[in-house]
C-alpha positions in Angstrom: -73.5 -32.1 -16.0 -75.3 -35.7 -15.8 -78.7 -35.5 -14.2 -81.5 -38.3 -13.8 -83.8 -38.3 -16.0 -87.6 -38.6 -14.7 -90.4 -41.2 -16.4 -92.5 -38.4 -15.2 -92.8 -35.7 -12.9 -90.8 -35.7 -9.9 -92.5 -35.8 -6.8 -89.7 -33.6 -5.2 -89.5 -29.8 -7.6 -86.0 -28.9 -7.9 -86.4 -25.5 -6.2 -87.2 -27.7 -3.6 -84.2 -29.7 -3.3 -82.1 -26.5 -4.3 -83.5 -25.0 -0.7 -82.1 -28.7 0.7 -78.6 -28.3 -0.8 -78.5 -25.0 0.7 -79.6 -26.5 3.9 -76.9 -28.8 4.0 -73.9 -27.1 4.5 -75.3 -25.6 8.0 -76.7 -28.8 9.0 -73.3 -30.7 8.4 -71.3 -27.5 10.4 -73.5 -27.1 12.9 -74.4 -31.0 13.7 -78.6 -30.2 13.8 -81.1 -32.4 12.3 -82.9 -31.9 8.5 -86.3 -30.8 10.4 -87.2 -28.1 7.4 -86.3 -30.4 4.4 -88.9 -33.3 6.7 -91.4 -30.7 7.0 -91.3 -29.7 3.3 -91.1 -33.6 2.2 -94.2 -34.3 4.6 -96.4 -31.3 3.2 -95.4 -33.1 -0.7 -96.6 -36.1 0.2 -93.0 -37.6 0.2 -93.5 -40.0 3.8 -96.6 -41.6 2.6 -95.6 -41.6 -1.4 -94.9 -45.6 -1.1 -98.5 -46.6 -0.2 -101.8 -46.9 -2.8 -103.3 -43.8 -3.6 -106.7 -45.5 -1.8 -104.8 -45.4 1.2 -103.9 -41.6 1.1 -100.2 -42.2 -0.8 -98.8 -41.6 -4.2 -98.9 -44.8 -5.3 -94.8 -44.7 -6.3 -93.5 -47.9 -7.4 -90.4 -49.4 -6.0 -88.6 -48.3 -8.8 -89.8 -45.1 -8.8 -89.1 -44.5 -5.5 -85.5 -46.0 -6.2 -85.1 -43.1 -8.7 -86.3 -40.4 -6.2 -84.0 -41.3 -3.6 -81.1 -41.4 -5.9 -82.0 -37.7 -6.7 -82.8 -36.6 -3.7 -79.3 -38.1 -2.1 -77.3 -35.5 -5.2 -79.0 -32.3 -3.1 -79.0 -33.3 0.7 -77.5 -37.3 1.4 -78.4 -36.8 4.9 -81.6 -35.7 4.3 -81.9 -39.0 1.6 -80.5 -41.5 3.8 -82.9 -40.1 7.1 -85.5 -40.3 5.2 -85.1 -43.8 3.9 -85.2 -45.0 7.3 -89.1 -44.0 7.5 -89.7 -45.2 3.9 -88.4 -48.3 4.3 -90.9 -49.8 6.5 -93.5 -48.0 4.3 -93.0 -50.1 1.1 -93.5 -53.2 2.5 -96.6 -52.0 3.8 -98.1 -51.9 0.5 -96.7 -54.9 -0.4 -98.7 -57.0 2.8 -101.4 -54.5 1.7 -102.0 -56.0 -2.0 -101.3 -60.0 -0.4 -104.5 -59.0 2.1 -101.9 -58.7 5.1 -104.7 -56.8 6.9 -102.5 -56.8 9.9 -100.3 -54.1 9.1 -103.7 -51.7 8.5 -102.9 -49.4 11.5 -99.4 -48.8 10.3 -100.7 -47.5 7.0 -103.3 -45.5 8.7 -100.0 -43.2 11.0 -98.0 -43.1 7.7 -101.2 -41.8 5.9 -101.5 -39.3 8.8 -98.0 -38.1 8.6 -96.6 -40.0 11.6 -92.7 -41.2 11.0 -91.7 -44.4 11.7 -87.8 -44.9 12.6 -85.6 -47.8 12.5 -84.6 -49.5 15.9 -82.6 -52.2 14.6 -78.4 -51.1 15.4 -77.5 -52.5 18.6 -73.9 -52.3 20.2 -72.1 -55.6 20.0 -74.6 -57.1 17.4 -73.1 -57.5 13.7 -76.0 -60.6 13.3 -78.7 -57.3 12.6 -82.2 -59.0 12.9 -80.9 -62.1 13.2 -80.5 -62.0 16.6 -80.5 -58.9 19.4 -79.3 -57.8 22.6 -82.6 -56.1 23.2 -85.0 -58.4 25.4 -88.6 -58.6 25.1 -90.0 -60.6 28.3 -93.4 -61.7 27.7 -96.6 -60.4 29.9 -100.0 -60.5 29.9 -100.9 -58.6 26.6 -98.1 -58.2 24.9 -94.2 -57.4 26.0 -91.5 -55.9 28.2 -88.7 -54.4 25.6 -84.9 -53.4 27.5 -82.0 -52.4 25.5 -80.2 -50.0 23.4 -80.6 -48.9 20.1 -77.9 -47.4 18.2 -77.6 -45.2 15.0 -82.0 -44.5 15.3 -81.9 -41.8 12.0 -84.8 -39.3 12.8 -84.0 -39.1 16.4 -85.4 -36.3 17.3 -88.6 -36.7 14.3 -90.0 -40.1 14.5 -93.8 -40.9 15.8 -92.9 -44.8 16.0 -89.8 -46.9 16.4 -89.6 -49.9 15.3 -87.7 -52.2 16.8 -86.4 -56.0 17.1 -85.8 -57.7 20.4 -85.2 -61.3 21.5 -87.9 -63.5 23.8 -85.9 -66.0 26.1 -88.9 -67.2 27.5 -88.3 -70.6 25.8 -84.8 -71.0 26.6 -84.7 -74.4 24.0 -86.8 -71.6 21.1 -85.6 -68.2 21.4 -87.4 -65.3 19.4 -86.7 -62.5 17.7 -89.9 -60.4 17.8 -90.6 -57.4 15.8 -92.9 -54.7 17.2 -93.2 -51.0 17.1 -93.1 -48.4 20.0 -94.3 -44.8 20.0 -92.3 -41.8 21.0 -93.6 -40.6 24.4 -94.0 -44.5 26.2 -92.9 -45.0 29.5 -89.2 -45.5 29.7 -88.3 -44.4 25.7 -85.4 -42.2 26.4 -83.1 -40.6 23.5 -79.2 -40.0 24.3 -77.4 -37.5 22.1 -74.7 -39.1 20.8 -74.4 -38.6 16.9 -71.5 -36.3 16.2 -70.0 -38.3 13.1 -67.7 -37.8 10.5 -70.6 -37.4 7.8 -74.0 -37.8 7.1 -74.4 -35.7 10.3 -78.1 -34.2 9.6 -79.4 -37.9 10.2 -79.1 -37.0 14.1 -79.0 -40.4 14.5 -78.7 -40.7 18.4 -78.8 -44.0 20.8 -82.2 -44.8 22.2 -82.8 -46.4 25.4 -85.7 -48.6 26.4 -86.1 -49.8 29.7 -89.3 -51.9 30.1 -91.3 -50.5 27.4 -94.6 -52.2 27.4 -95.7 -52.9 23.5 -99.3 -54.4 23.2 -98.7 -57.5 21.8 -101.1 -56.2 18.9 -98.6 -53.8 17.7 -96.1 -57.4 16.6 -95.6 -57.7 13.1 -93.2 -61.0 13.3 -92.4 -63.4 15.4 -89.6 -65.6 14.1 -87.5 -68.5 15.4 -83.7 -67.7 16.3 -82.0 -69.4 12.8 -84.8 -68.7 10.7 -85.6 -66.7 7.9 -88.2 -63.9 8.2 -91.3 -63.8 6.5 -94.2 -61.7 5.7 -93.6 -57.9 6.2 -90.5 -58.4 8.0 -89.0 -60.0 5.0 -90.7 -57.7 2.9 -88.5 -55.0 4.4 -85.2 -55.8 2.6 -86.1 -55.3 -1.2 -87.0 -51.7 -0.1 -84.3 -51.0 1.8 -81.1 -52.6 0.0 -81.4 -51.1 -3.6 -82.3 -47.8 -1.9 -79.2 -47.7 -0.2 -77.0 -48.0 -2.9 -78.9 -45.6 -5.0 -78.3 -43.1 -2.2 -74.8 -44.0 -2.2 -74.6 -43.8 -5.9 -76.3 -40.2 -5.8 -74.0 -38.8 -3.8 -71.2 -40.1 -6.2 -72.6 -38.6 -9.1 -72.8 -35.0 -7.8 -69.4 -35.2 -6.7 -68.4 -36.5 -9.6 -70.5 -33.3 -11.8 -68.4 -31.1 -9.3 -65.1 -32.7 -10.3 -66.0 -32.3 -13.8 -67.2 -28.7 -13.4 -64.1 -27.9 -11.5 -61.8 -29.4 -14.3 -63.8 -27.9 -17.1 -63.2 -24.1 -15.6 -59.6 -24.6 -13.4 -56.5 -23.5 -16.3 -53.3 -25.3 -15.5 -49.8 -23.6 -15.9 -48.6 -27.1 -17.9 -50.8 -26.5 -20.4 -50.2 -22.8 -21.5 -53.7 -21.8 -20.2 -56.0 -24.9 -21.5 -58.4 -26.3 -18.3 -57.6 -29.2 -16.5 -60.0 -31.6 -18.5 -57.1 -30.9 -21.1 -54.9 -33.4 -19.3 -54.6 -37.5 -20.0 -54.4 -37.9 -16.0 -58.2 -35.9 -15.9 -59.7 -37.9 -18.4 -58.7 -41.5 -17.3 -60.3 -40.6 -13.6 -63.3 -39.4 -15.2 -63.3 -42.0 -17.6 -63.0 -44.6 -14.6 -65.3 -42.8 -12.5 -68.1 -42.9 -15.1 -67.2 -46.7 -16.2 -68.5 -47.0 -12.3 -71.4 -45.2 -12.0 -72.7 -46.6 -15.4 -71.7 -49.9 -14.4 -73.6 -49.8 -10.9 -76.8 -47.4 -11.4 -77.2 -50.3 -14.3 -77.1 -52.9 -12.4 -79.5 -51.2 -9.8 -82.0 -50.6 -11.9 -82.4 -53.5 -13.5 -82.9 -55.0 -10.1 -85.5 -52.2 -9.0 -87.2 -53.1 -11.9 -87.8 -56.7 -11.6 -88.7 -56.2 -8.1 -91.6 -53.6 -9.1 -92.6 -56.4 -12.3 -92.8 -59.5 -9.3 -90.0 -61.3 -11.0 -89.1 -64.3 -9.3 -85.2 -63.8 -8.2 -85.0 -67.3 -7.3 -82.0 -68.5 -5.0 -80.0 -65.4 -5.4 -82.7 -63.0 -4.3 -80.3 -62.4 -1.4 -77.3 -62.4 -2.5 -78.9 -59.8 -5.4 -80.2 -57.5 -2.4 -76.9 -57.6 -0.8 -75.0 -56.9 -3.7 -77.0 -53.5 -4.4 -76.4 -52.6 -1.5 -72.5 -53.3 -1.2 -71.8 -52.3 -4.7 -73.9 -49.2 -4.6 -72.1 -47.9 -1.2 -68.2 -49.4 -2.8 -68.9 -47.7 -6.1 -69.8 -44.2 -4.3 -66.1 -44.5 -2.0 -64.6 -45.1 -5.4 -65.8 -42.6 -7.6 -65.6 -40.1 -4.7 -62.0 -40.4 -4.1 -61.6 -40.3 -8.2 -63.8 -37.0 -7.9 -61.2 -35.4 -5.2 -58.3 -36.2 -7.3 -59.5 -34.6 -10.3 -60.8 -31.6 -8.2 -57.3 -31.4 -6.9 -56.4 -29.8 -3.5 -59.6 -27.3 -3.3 -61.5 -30.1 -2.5 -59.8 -30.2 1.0 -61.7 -27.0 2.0 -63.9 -27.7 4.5 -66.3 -24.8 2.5 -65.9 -27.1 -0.6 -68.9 -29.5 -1.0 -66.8 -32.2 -2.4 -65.1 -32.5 1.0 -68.4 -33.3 2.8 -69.9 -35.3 0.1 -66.1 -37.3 0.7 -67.4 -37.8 4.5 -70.9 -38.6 3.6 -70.3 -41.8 1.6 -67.9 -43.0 4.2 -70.7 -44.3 6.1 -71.7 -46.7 3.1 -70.3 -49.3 4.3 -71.5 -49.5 8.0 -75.2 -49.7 7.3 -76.0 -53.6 8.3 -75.5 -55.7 6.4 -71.9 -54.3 6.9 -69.5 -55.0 4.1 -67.6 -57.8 6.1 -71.7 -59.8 6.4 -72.0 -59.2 3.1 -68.8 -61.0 2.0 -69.4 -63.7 4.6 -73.0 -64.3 3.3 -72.1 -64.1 -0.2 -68.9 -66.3 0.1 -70.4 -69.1 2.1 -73.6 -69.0 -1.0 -71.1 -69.2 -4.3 -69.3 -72.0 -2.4 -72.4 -74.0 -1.4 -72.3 -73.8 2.1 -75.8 -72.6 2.6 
């Protein structure tokens, strides 16, 4: 079977990860959260392995950590996509870190502690992500008021701080989006159990409700105009967050596609006097198509991961690059998938087959903002110039 090869050593060991895929399978029957495999990836260093070794991390280029979550997503995707929603807001750190961005110091500090940040960004009604939110945040002498609901917050019942975007009317002719973090445990935080999903169900990635939060106004990381463009750490949040989600995505392909093969390498068919399935044209053109896929997107991602850890300039189609990785990544994974379950054949409908959960895990691909119908629209309106 096809496995990533490391530049190094792996900051996850595979016994590790073997305890995670064994994990799995009760976490995805019994609907309960990856708390073990959190525990395990804090004591390795794994929620702080983004930041500078000066600051108590591992020092793990984008890249790197591109390659680890691709790995980590073939053993446990839940566990690989919860976690990304902490690791994503610790890249960027680093990244404000090296341009002298001192205000994001104290976040560094909780991550080097082992505090885990969540992402507060899904709102009900809102396909415009951080563009624009439903939350409020009403001004007040030090800092803000934050009301509304948060959807789909991954490490529900894990995460130290939230952090979360919410718009400032107080200017009714300039509305804000401001971005700030709150910690578990603040008056009026409240979590609602609502995540029991199709896949990806170790996430546990329940609703949260805030009503009148008070957020020192310290703890703001962006202020930007409704209609503009992020900058600064805010901005710095989707070149660590895109790629990794399609080389999750594109993880979970490949291991169902090494079970496919596995199954079709050791399954004898009738048809053909006793040979295995991989004997047949029909197996090989669906592997053959699968792995044109995979090829063709882990490719592409990596050569993007890799001029984002150089500081190459993507010029105008930084964007569009970002939300490519993502879309492709999450399209290619449905694909191959589906390929996977046909060349498995019907044994892959057993719910105590891991080809049929990995078939509900990559479902979700295509939900995480931007959704596959922003994409399009963003992408669209750019190759026609209307931008």
């Amino acid at each position: 079977m096809t496995t990533i090869q490391p530049t190094d050593t792996w900051v996850i060991p595979e016994d590790t990860l073997e305890r995670f895929r064994e994990r799995a399978v009760a976490h995805d029957r019994d609907n309960t959260f990856f708390a073990d495999d959190l525990a395990e990836l804090s004591e390795l260093g794994y929620l702080r392995s983004t930041l500078p070794v000066e600051r108590g991390g591992l020092g793990l280029s984008l890249h790197r950590f591109n390659a680890e979550q691709r790995r980590l997503a073939t053993f446990a995707p839940a566990t690989a996509l919860g976690i990304n929603m902490h690791l994503y807001w610790v890249g960027p750190i680093t990244d404000q870190l090296a341009h002298g961005n001192s205000s994001v110091s104290w976040l560094a500090d909780e991550v080097a502690a082992g505090k885990v940040i969540a992402a507060g960004h899904g709102e009900p009604g809102n396909d415009l992500v951080i563009d624009d939110s439903t939350t409020i945040a009403t001004p007040v002498d030090g800092g803000y008021l934050i009301s509304g609901r948060k959807i789909f917050t991954s490490l529900s019942p894990a995460w130290d701080w939230l952090g979360v975007h919410a718009r400032d009317n107080s200017d009714p002719d300039h509305p804000k989006i401001v971005h700030t973090f709150i910690p578990r445990g603040e008056s009026g935080v409240t979590t609602v159990e609502t995540w029991d999903t199709l896949g990806v169900r170790a996430t546990a990635s329940h609703d949260t409700l805030l009503d009148n939060v008070f957020v020192p106004r310290e703890r703001t990381v962006g202020i930007v105009e409704i209609g503009q463009q992020p900058t600064g750490y805010v901005a710095g949040i989707f070149p660590w967050v895109l790629p990794a989600l399609g080389n999750i995505y594109a993880g979970i392909a490949r291991r169902a596609l090494d079970l496919a093969i596995a199954s079709a390498t050791s399954r004898s068919a009738l048809s053909l006097d006793g040979q295995t399935v991989a004997h047949k044209p029909f197996t090989q053109y669906h592997v053959a198509e699968a792995e044109l896929a995979l090829e063709a997107v882990t490719g592409s991602l990596d050569d993007l991961t890799t001029s984002l850890t150089a500081g190459e300039d993507l010029g105008d189609r930084a964007l569009l690059r970002l939300f490519a990785a993502k879309e492709n990544g999450t399209r290619v994974a449905r694909q191959v998938t589906d390929l996977a379950l046909e060349v498995a054949g019907a044994g892959a409908l057993h719910r105590r087959n891991e080809l049929e959960r990995l078939y509900r895990d990559v479902r979700a691909g295509s939900f995480h903002p931007p959704n596959s119908d922003a994409v399009r629209t963003y992408i669209g309106a750019f190759a026609l110039g209307l931008t």
